[in-house]
FITI-433274 format. One record per residue (C-alpha): x negated, y negated, z negated; residue number from 1; residue in one letter. Coordinates in steps of 0.001 Angstrom, whole numbers, plus 524288, in hexadecimal, padded with zeros to 5 digits. Layout:
SITE_X_Y_Z_NUM_A
...
This chain:
SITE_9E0FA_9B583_988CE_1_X
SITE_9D4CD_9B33A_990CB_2_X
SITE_9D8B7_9AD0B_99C20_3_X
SITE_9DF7B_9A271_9A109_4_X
SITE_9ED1A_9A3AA_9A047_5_X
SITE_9F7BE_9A4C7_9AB2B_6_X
SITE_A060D_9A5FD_9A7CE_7_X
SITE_A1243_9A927_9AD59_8_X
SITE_A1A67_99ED1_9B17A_9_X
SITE_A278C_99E47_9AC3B_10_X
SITE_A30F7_9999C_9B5A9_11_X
SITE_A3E25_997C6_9ADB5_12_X
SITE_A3562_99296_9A19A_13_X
SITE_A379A_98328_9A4FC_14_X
SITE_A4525_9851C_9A629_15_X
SITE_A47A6_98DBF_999EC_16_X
SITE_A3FF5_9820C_98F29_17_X
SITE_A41B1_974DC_98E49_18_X
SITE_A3778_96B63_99521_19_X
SITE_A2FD0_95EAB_98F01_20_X
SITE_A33D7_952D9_9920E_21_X
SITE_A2D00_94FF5_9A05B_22_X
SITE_A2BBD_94132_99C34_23_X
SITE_A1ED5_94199_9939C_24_X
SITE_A1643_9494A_98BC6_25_X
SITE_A1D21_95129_97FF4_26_X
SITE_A1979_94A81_97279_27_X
SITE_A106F_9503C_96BF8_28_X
SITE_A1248_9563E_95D8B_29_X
SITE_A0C3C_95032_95179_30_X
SITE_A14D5_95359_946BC_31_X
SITE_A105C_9603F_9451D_32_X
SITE_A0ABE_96141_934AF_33_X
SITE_A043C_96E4F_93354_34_X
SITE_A070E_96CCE_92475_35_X
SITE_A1394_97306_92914_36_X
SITE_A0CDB_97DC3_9307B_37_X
SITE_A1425_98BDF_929A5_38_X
SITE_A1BE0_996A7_92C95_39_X
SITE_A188B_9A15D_93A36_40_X
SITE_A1359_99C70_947C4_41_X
SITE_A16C4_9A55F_95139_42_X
SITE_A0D8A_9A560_95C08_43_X
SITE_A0CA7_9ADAC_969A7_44_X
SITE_9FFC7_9AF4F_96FD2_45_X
SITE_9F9BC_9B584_97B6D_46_X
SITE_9EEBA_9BFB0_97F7F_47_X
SITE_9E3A6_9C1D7_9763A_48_X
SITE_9E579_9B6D6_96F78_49_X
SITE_9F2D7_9B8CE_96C24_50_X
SITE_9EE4C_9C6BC_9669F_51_X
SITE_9E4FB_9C099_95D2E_52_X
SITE_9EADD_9B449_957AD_53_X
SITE_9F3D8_9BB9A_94DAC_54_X
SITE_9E791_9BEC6_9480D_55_X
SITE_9DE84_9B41C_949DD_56_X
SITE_9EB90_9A9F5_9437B_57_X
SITE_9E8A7_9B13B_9376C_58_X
SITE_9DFCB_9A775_93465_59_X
SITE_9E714_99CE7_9368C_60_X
SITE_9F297_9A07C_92E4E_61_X
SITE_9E8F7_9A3E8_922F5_62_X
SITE_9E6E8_995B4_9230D_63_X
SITE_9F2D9_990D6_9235F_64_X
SITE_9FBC2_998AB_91B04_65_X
SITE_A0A2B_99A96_91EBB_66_X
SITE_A0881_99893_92B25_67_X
SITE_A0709_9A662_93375_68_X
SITE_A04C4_9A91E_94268_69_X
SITE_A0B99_9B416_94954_70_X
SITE_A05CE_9B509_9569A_71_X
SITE_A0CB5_9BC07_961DC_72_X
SITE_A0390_9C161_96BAF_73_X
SITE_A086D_9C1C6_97863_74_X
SITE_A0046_9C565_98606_75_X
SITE_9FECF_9BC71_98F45_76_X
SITE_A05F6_9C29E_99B2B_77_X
SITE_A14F2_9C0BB_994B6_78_X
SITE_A1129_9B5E8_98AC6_79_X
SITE_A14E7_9A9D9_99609_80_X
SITE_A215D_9AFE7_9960D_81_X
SITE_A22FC_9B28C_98A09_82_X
SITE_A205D_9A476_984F6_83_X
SITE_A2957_99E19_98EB3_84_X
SITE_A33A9_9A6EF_98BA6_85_X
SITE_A31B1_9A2AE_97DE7_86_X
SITE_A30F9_99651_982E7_87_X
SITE_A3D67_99741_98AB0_88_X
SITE_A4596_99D20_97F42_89_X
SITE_A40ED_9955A_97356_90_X
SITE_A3A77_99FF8_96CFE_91_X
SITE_A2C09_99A20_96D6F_92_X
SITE_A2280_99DE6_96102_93_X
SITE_A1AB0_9951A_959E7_94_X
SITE_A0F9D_9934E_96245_95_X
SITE_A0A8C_999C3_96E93_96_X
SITE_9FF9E_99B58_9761E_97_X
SITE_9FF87_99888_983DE_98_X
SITE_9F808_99AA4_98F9D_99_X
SITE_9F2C2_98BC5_9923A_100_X
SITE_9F7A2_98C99_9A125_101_X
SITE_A0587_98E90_99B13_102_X
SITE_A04A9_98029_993A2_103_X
SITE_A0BE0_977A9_99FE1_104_X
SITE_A1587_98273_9A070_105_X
SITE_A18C3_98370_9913C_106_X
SITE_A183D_9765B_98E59_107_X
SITE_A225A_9730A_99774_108_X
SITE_A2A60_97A92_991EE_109_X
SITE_A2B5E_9721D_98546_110_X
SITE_A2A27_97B99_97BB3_111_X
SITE_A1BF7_978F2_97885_112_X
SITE_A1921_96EDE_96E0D_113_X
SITE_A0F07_96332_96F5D_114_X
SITE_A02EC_964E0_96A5F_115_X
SITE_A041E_95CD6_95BFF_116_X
SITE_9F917_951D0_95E2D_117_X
SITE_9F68B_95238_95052_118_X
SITE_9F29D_960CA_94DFB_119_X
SITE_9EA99_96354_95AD5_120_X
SITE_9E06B_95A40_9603C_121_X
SITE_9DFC6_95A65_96ECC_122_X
SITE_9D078_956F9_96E85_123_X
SITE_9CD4F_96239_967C8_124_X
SITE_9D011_96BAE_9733A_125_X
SITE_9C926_96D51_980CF_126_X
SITE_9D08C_963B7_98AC5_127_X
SITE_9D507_96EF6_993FA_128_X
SITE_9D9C4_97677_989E9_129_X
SITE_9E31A_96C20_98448_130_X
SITE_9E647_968AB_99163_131_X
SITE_9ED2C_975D9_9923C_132_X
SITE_9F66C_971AD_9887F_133_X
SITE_9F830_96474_98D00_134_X
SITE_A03AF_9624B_994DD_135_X
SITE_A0A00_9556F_99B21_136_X
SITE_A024C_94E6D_98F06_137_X
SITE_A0868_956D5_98588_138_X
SITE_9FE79_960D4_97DED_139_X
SITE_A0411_96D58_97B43_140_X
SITE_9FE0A_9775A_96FA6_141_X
SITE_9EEE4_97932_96F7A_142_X
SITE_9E566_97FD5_9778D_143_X
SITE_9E2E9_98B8D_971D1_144_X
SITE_9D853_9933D_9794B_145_X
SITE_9D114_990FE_98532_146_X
SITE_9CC46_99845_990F2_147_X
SITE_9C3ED_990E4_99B31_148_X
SITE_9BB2C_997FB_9A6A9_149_X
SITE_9AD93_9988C_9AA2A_150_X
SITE_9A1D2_99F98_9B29F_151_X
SITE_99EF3_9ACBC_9AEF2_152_X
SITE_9924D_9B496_9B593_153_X
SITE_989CD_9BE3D_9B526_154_X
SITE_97D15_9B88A_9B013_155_X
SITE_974C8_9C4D9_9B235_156_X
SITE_97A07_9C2CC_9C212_157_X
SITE_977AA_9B5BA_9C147_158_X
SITE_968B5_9B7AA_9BC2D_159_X
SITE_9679F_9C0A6_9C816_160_X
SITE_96D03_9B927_9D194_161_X
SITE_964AA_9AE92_9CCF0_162_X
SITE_96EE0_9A4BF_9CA57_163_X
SITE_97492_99BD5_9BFDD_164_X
SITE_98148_999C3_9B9DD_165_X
SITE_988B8_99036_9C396_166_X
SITE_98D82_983DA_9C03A_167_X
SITE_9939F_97ED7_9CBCF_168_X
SITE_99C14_983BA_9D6A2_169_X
SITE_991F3_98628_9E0E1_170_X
SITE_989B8_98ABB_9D650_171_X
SITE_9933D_9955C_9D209_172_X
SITE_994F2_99A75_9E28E_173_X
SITE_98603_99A88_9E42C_174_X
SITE_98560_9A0D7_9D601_175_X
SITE_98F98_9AE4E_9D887_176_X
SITE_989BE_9AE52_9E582_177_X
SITE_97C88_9B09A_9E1A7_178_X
SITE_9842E_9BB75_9D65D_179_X
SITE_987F9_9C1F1_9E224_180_X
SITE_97DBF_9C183_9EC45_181_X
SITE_97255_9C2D1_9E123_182_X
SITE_9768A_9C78C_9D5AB_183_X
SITE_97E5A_9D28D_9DBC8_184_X
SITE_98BCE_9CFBA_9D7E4_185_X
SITE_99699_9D474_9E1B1_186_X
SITE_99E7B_9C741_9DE6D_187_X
SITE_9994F_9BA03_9D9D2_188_X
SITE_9A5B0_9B88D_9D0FA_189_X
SITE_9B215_9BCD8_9CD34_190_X
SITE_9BFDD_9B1F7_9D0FC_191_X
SITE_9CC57_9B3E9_9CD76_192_X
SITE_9D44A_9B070_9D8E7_193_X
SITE_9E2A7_9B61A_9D38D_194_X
SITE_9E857_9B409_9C6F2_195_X
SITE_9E212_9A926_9C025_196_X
SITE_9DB19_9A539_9CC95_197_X
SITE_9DEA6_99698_9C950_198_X
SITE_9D6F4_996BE_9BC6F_199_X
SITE_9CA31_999E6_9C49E_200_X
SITE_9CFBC_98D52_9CDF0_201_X
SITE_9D425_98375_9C537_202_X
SITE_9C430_9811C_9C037_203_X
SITE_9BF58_980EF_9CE50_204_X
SITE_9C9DB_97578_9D244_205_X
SITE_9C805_96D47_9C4B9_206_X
SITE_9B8B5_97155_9C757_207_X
SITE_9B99F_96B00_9D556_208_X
SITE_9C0DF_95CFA_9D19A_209_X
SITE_9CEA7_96295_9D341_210_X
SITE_9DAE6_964B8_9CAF8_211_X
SITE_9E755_96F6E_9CB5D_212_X
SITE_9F013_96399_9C745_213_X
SITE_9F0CB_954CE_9C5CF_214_X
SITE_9FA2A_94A72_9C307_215_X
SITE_A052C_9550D_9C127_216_X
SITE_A01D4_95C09_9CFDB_217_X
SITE_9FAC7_967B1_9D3F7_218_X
SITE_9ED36_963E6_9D921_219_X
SITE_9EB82_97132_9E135_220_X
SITE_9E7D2_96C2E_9ED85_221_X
SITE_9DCE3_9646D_9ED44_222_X
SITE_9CF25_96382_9F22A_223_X
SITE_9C9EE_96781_9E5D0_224_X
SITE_9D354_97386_9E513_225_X
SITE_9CDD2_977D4_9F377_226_X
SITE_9BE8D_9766C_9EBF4_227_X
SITE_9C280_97E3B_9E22B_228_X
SITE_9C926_98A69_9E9EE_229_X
SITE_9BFA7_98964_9F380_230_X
SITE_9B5FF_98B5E_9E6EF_231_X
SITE_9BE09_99556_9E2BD_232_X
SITE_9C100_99D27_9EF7D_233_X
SITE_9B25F_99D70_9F418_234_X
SITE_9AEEA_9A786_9EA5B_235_X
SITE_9B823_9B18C_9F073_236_X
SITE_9B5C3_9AB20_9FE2C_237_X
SITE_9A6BC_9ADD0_9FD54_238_X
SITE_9A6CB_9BC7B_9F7B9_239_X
SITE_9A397_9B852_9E911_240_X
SITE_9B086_9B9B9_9E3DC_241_X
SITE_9B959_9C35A_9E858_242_X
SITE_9C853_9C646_9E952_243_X
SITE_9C77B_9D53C_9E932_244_X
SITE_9C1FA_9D883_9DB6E_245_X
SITE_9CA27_9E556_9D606_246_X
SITE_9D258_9E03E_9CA48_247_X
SITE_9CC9F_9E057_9BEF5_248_X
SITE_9BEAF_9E29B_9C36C_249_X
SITE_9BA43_9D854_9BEC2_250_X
SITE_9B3DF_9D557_9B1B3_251_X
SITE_9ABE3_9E1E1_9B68B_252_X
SITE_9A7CD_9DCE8_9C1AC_253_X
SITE_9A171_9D1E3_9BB0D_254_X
SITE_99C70_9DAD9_9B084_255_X
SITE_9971A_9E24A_9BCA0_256_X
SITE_990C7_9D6AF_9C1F7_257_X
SITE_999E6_9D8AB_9CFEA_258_X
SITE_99E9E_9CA1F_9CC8D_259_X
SITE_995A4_9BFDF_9C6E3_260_X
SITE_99CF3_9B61C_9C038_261_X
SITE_9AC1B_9B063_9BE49_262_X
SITE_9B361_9A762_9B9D6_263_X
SITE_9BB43_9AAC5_9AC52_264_X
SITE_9BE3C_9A55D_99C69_265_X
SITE_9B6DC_9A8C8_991EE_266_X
SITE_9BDDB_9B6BB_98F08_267_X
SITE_9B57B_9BAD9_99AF8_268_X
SITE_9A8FC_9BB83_990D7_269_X
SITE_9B0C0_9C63A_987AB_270_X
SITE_9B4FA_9CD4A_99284_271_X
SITE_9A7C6_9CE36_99A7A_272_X
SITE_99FF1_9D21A_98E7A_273_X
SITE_9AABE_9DC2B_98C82_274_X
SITE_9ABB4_9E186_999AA_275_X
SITE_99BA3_9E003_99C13_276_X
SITE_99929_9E77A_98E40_277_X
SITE_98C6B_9E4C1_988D6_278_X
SITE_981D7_9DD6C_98BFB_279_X
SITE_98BEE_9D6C8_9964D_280_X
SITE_98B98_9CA78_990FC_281_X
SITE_97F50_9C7CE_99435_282_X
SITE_981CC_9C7A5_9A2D5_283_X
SITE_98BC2_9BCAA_9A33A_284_X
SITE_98CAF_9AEE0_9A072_285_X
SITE_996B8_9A4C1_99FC2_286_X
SITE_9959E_99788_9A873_287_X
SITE_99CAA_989AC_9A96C_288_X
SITE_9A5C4_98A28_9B418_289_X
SITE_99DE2_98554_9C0CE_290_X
SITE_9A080_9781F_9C47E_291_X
SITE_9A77B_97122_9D077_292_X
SITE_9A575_963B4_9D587_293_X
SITE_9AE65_95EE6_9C8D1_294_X
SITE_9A7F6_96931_9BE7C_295_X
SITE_9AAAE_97572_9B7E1_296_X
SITE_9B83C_9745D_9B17D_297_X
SITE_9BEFE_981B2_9AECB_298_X
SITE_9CC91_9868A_9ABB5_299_X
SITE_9D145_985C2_99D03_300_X
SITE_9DB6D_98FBD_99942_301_X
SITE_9DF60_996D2_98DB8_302_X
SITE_9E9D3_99599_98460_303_X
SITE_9F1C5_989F5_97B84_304_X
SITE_9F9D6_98C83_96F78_305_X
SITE_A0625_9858A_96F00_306_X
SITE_A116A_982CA_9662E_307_X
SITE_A1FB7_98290_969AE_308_X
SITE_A2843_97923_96765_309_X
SITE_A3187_98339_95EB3_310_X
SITE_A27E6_9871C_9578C_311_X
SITE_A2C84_98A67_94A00_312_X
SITE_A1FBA_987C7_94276_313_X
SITE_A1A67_97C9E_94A72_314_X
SITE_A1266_977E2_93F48_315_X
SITE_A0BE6_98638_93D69_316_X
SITE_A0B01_986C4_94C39_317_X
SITE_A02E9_97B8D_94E60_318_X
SITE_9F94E_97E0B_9433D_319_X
SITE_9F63E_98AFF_948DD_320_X
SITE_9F30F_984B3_95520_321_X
SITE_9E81F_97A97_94DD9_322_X
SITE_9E2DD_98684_94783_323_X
SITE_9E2F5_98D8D_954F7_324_X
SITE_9DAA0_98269_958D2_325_X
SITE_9D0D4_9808B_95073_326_X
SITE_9C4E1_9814A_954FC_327_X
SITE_9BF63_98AB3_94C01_328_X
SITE_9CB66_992AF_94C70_329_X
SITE_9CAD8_99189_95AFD_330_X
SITE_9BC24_996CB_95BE9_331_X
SITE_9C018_9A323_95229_332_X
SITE_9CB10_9A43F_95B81_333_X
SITE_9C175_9A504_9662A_334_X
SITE_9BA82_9B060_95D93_335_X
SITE_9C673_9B74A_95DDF_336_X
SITE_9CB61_9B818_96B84_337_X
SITE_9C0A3_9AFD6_974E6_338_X
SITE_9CB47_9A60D_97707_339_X
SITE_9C5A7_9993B_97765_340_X
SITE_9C76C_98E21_96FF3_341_X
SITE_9CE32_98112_97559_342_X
SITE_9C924_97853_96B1A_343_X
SITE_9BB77_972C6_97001_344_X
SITE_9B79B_972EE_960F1_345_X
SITE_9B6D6_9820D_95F83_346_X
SITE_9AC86_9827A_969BC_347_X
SITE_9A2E2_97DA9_96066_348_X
SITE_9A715_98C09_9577A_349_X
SITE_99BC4_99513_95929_350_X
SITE_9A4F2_99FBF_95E44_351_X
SITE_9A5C6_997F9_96B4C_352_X
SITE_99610_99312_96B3A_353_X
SITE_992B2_99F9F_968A5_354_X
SITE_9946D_9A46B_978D2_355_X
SITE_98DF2_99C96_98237_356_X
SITE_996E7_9A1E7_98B05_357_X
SITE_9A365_99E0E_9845B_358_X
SITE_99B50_9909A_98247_359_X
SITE_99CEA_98E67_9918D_360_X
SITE_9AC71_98F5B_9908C_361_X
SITE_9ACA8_9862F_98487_362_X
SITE_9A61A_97B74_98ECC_363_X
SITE_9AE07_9800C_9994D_364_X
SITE_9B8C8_97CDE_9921A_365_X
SITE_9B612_96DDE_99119_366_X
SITE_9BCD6_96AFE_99E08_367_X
SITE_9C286_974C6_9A19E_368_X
SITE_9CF3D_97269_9A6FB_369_X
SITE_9DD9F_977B3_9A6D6_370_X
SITE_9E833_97C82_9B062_371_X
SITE_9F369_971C2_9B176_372_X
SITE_9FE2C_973D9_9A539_373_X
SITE_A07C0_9724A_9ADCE_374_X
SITE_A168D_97A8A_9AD77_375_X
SITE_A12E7_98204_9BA0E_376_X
SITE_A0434_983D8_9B9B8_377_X
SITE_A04DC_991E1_9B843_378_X
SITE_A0D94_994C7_9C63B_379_X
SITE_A0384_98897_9CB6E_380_X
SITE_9F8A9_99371_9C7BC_381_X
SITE_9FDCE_99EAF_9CEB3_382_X
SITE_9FE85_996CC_9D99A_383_X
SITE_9F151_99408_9D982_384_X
SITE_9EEA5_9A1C0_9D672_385_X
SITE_9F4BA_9A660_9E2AB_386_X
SITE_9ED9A_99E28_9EBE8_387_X
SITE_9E1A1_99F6E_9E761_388_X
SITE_9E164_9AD72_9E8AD_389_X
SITE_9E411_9A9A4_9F66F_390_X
SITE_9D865_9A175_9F5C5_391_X
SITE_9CF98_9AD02_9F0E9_392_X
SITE_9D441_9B6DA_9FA76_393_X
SITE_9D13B_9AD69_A04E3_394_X
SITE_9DDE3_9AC9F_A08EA_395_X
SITE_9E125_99C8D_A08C7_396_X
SITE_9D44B_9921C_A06DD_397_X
SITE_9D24E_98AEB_9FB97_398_X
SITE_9DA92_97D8F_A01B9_399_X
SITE_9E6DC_987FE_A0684_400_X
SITE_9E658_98D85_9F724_401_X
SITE_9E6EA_97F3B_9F19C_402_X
SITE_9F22A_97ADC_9FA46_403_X
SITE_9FA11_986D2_9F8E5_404_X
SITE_9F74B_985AD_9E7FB_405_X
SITE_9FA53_97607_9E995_406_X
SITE_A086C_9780F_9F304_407_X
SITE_A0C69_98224_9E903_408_X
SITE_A0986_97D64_9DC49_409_X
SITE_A0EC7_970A0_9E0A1_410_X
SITE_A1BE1_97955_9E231_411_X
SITE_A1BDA_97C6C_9D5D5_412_X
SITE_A1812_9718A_9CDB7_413_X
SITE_A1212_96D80_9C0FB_414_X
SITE_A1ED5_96F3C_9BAE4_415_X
SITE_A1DCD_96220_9B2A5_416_X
């Protein structure tokens, strides 16, 4: 899947499995010989991915005979449920893959194994991505793939306008106002400001100095949170963004050149050659994510693989994992699907130098930053989600839509 991932929260889920111990971190495994590794590993997997890793473990048991991979593709709008059901009733495969804004919940659940210290190096990884994993000091399963965000425009506008790519924040208002008022596009850039509208947020608050959560509390309410919405909302508030686009007119309207640049992952660059047809890619670039008064960090999502704690070929499971990881497995992976890779190593593969486009997510990625992997991040999101759609439609100002996100997510908790 190309996008960051939000789940369903399941309520009873808590309840229905047994919880870690609250006192410490969960030990992690090292007893875990891969001499042993045999028999079936049963795996469930989501969205494209999930379609074409049946296939692409081929491979993988060809080099390690008697052990086989039967993947279970499921799509992402029941697989949440699905896996806490599983969860809930003991009936868990081998491994899954999971949405890395699901990790808090999962994990507290206690049906996720430690991450064996012996088989998977930590260092090898970029440090958002095994963040996502990393809960109350316990790791949990591997990064698999990685989705991070960046600038997309319309170079040939930009040329005409007579601008350059922007790399700061007043930089990128002067820039899509100058796409607009020059360059003849009817918006400067396209914002999300429903679903997912935190994911365009979460950069712009780490970007100005500011957190979502510290010390075990939501950090909603702060004066860097009130920088970053009132980044956010002047788009819409100054006619460059707007909250009336049709559904779904957009890509075209960027292929059209009516909006001259977004924010959006690396599956954007497949998709806009696709829906621009040829000679297309020639009229947009890629650009670091403009910087704020504390830099350019972006959002990290993507996936992790995990192994459950009943899984009946542990050994089998876990070996599938390293190979998952390799870094040359992970760049041919990349080939495959345009996932990419978690493990800093493959960037060096020339399938990822290749792009100087995909280049600018592979730096992107060195800071970039997770949500918190906490229980109850996902209801803490649609929170967020709500009121800054209030933001965007001009309905509350950006220091109303950071109390209102801080009373109620205090409500609610981190669930730790």
């Amino acid at each position: 899947m190309k996008r960051f991932v939000i789940g369903l929260t399941a309520l009873g889920l808590l309840a229905a499995a047994c919880g870690r111990d609250a006192a410490g971190p969960a030990e992690q495994a090292t007893d875990v010989d891969l001499n042993k590794a045999s028999g079936e590993v049963t795996v469930w997997a989501m969205g494209a991915e999930g379609e074409a890793l049946g296939a692409f473990a081929k491979e993988f048991e060809a080099a390690n005979p008697g052990v086989t991979v039967k993947v279970t593709p499921l799509g992402w709008d029941v697989a949440h449920d699905k896996i806490t059901a599983a969860i809930a009733g003991n009936a868990t495969p081998d491994v899954s893959m999971l949405g890395s804004t699901w990790m808090g919940e999962m994990a507290k659940t206690g049906a996720l194994e430690p991450t064996p210290g012996n088989l998977i190096d930590r260092a090898a990884f970029f440090p958002g991505a095994w963040a996502t994993g990393e809960v109350d000091g316990t790791a949990y399963g591997v990064p698999w793939y990685v989705e991070t965000r960046a600038f997309y425009y319309r170079t040939d506008l930009a040329e005409k306008a007579g601008v350059q790519a922007p790399a700061t924040w007043d930089e990128v208002t002067s820039f899509v106002q100058a796409l607009k008022d020059r360059a003849g596009a009817g918006l400067g850039v396209e914002q999300n400001f429903k679903q997912g509208s935190w994911q365009e947020v979460a950069p712009l608050v780490w970007q100005a100095g500011g957190d979502i959560a510290a010390d075990g509390k939501w950090t909603l309410d702060t004066p860097e949170m009130v920088t970053a919405l009132t980044h956010y909302a002047s788009f819409f508030k100054d006619g460059l963004a707007a909250t009336d686009q049709p559904t779904g007119a957009f890509p075209q309207t960027f292929v059209k050149g009516e909006v001259g640049a977004f924010y959006s992952g690396p599956w954007m660059i497949s998709t806009m050659e696709k829906e621009g047809g040829d000679g297309f890619a020639e009229k947009f670039a890629v650009a670091p994510y403009p910087k704020g008064s504390a830099g350019g960090t972006s959002l990290i999502g993507g996936s992790n693989m995990v192994v459950f704690k009943n899984a009946r070929n542990r050994e089998a499971a876990w070996k599938f994992l390293q190979w998952l990881t390799d870094p040359k497995v992970q760049a041919k992976w990349f080939g495959q699907v345009a996932a990419l890779p978690s493990v800093q190593a493959a960037w060096q593969e020339p399938a990822l130098t290749a792009d100087e486009r995909v280049k600018v997510f592979g730096e992107q990625l060195k800071d970039a930053r997770s949500a918190p992997a906490v229980p109850t991040w996902e209801q803490v999101a649609k929170v967020m989600e709500t009121e800054i759609e209030k933001l965007a439609l001009g309905k509350q100002t950006a220091q109303e839509a950071a109390k209102a996100m801080q009373a109620q997510a205090e409500a609610i908790g981190t669930g730790a």
